[in-house]
N, C-alpha and C positions, 0 to 999 in steps of 0.2 A: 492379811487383807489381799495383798497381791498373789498369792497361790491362791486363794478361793476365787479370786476372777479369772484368773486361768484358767481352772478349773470349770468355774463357768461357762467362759469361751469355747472351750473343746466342749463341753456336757452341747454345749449350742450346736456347736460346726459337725458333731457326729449325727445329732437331732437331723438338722439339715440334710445330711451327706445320706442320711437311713430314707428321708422322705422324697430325695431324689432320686433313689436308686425304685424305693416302691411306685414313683410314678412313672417309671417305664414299666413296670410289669403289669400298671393298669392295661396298656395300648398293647394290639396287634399288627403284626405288620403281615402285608401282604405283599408275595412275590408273584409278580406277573412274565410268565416264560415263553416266546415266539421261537420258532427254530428258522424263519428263511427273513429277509431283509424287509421283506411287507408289513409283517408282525413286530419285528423288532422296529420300525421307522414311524409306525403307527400312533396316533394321539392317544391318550390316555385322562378320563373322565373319572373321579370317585362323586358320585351323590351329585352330579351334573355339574361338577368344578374343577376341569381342565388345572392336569397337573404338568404334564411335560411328553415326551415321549417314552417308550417302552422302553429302549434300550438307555435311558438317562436312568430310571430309577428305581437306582439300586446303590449302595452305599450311602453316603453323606444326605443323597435324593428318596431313599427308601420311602418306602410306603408305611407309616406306621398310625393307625386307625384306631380311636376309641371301640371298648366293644358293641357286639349288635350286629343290625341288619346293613349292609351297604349296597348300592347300585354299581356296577362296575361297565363302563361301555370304555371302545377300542374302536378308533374311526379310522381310517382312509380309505383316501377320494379311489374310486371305482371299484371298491368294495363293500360288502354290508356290512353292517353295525355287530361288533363282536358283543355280548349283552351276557350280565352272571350277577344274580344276589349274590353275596359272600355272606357270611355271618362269621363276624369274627368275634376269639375270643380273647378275652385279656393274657397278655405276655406268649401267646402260643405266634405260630408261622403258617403260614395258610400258602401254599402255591396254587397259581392258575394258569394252566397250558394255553395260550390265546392261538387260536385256529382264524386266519382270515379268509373266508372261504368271496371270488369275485361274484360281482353283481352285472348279471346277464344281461341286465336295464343299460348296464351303462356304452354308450355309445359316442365315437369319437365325432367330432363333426368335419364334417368336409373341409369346410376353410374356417382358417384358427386365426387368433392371436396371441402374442405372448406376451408375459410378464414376468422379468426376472427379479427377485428380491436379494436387498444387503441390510440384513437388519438385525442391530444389536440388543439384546443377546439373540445369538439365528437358533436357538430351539424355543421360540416361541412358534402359536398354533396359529395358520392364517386362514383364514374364513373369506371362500367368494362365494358374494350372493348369500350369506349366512351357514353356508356349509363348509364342514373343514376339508382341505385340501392337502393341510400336510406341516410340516412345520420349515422354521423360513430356510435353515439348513439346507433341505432339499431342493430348495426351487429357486439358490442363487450360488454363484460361480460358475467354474466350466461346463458347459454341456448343461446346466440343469435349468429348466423354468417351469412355469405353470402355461400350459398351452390352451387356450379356451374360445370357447365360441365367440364372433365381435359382437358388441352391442354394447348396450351396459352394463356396466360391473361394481359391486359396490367389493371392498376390502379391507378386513376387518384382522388385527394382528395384535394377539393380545399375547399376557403372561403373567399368572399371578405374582403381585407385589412389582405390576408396571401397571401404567398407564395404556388403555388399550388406545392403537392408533387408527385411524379410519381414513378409508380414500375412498372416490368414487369418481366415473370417470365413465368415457365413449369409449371406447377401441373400436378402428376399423379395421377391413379383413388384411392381413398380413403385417399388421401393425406391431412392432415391440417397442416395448417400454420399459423400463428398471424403477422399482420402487426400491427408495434408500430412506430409513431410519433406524435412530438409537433411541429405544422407549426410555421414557421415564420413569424412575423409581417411584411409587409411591411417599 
């Protein structure tokens, strides 16, 4: 009786170990690859759900995609929208070269204000005025902010499996100010 349960248990835990190994090779994964610090520091969108930055993921962060059709877009601020259907297929590797080529629109304004960010974890995505600007990384400690025109500004600092945090707020011209949060886990 005790070696047929045994024997059971393993018949199980192999069962198991075989369905786990087959549900990674349903999923593909996509490698997304920049070559200058625009590309790699860039947001990263699958199917309009904000994953991290470029240069985050990869390893433990990987990109791995049920099969089919996917949306792929790649933002930063005073560039255009890097945009690529993938089709992926189960258990294969798909690479994509991300070219950020700048947006000739964009234009710095005369008189600024600033806002530097400390926010935990700092590669969440932050959105002024609902557009992304960069993740918080970039736009807090030495030397780094977001510089922007005064008026109002709404700010918007999300990351999946957090709670997104919202501000909103006057700036006047040459005003700086420091926004400091630790999102919440969901």
């Amino acid at each position: 009786m005790r070696k047929r349960n045994c024997a059971l248990i393993l018949a199980c835990l192999s069962v198991f170990v075989e369905a786990s190994y087959a549900g990674n090779e349903v999923l593909g994964e996509l490698q997304l690859e920049g070559v200058t610090k625009v590309e790699k520091t860039s947001g990263v969108w699958i199917d309009g759900q904000y994953l991290g930055y470029l240069q985050e993921l990869k390893g433990s962060k990987k990109i791995l995609l049920l099969p089919g059709e996917h949306e792929v877009a790649v933002r930063q601020n005073g560039y255009l929208d890097f945009r690529r259907d993938v089709m992926v297929h189960p258990g294969e590797k798909q690479v994509v070269t991300v070219k950020m080529i700048k947006d000739t629109r964009f234009v710095m304004p005369r008189v600024t204000a600033e806002i530097k960010m400390s926010v935990n974890p700092d590669r969440a995505a932050v959105f002024l005025d609902g557009q992304f600007v960069g993740h918080a990384a970039e736009l807090g400690g030495v030397g780094k902010s977001l510089i922007v025109a005064p008026g109002h500004r709404k700010i918007a600092i999300t990351l999946p499996g957090y709670e997104t945090f919202n501000t909103e707020g006057d700036l006047a011209a040459n005003q700086k100010i420091e926004i400091k949060t630790n999102l919440l886990k969901r």
